[in-house]
C-alpha positions as CSV (number, residue, x, y, z in Angstrom):
1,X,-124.6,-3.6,7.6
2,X,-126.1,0.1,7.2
3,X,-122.9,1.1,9.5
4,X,-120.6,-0.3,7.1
5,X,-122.3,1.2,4.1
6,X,-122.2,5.2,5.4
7,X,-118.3,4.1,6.2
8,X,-117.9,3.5,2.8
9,X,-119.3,6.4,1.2
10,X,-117.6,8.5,4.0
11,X,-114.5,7.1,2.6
12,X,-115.6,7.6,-1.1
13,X,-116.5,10.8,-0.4
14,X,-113.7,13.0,0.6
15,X,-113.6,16.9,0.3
16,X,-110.8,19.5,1.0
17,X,-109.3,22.8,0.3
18,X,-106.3,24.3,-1.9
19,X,-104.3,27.2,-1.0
20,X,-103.6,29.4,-3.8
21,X,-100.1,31.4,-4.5
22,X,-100.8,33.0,-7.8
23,X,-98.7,36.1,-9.4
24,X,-100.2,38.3,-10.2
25,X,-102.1,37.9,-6.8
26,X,-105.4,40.1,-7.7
27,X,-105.9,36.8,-11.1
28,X,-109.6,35.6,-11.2
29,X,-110.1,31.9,-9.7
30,X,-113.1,30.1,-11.1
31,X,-114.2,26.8,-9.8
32,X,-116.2,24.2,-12.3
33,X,-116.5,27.5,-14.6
34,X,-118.4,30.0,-11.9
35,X,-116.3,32.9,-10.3
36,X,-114.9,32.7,-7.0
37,X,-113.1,35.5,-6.2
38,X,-109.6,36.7,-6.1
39,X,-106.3,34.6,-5.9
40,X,-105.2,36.5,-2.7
41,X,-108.9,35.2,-1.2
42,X,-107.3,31.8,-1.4
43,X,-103.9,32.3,-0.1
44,X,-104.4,29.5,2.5
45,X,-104.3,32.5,5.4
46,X,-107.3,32.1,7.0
47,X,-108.7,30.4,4.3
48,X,-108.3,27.9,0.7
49,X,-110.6,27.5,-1.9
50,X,-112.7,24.5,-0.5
51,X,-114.0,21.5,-2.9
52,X,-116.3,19.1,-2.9
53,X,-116.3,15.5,-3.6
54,X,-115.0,14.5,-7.4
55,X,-113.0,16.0,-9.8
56,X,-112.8,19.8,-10.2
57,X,-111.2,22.3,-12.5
58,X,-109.9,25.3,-11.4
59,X,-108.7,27.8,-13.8
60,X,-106.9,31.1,-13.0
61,X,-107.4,34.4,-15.5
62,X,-106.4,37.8,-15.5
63,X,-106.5,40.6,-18.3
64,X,-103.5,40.6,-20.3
65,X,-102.2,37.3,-19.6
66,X,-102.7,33.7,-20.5
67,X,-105.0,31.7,-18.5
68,X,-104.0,28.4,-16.4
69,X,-106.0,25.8,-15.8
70,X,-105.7,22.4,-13.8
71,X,-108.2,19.6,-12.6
72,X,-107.8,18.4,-9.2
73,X,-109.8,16.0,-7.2
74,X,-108.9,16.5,-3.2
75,X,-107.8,13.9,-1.2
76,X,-109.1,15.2,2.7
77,X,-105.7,17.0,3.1
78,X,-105.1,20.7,1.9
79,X,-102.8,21.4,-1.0
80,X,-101.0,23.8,-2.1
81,X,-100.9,25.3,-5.9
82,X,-98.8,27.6,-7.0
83,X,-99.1,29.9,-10.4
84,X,-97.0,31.9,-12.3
85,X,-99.4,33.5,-15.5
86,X,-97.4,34.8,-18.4
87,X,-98.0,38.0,-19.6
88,X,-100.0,37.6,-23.5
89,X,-98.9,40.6,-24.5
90,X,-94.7,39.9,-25.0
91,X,-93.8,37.4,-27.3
92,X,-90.5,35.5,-26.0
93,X,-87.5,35.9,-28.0
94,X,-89.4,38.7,-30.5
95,X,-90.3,42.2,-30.9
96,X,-94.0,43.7,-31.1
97,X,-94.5,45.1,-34.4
């Protein structure tokens, strides 16, 4: 019986990783709110940003451009995420005054 219950929380309790392709590659990633490092840190080559068990939000910032922010909960297997942040300082389809 014991056996069966740490199989069951094993199961329940899965981590893993995200690789991170953001441009511009020097963005900010912060995990659950605290700083992390640099996009490029989390490129997947050697290493991805590694998560727990539950749901997370990861949010990517950088000076001079909107910020992105996603919530993923891992499955065990690494994934891939790939960002593109706009720049906050052109407005689409107007001039700057």
């Amino acid at each position: 019986m014991a056996r069966a219950r740490e199989m069951m929380a094993g199961a329940q309790s899965t981590s893993g990783d995200v690789a991170l392709r953001c441009d511009p590659d020097d963005a900010e990633v912060y995990l659950d709110g605290v700083l992390q490092g640099l996009c490029s840190d989390y490129s997947g080559s050697p290493r991805g940003l590694t998560l727990g068990t539950g749901l997370h939000q990861i949010e990517v910032k950088k000076r001079g451009y909107w910020p992105y922010t996603t919530y993923y909960e891992p499955s065990g297997a690494r994934a891939r995420l790939t960002i593109q942040l706009r720049s906050s300082e052109s407005v689409p389809g107007g001039s700057t005054p």
